[in-house]
C-alpha angles and dihedrals in degrees: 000000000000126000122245109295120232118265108222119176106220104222118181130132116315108165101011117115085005112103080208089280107169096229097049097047084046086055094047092052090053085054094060088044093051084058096048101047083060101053087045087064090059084068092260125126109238129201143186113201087214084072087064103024098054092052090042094052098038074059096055093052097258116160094210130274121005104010118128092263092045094050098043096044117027109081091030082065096055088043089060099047087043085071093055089046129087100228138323132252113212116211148174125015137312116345135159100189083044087055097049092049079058090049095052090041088058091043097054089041099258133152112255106203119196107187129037089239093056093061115090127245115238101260097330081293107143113175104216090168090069111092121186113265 
């Protein structure tokens, strides 16, 4: 049996360079999840807080980026999951949503990791059987 995994909240650029185009903040997105997967493979338990923000927010009644609900709720509500996480690996380029999910990770005492490699694996334990979907 395997001990609890790591939670590490994946934080890279969501909106930035985007202009909010659809197709460029998917891509994004799928960024931040090819880093997870990996680190999911190490036997952690990634997270985005996109995959819990953008439901939560569609709930609410948002219309997407920069409306009032986006702005007021969106990084609040990473902030929020980031104290339930391990650490945080930054990723990607310039971002000011990704830097402030470094800030409140140095703030709560977390490890703010910069690089894949950096972040430990869960007990050395590295799951080479699981193949991507």
């Amino acid at each position: 049996m395997m001990s609890q995994s790591l939670m590490i909240l994946v934080a890279g650029p969501y909106r930035s360079g985007t202009g909010d185009n659809p197709a460029k903040l998917a891509a994004n997105v799928a960024a931040m999840e090819s880093v997870a997967w990996a680190l999911y493979q190490q036997g952690l338990m990634p997270v985005l807080g996109e995959w819990l923000a953008l439901p939560m927010l569609r709930l609410a009644g948002s219309h997407g980026p920069g409306d009032v609900l986006w702005d007021a709720h969106f990084h609040p509500h990473a902030e929020r999951l980031l104290a339930h996480c391990d650490g945080v690996l930054r990723i990607g380029g310039p971002s000011r949503g990704a830097d402030r999910m470094v800030a409140v990770a140095q703030q709560l005492g977390k490890p703010v990791f910069q690089t894949l490699e950096a972040v430990p694996a869960a007990g050395g334990y590295i799951q080479d059987a699981v193949e991507p979907l």
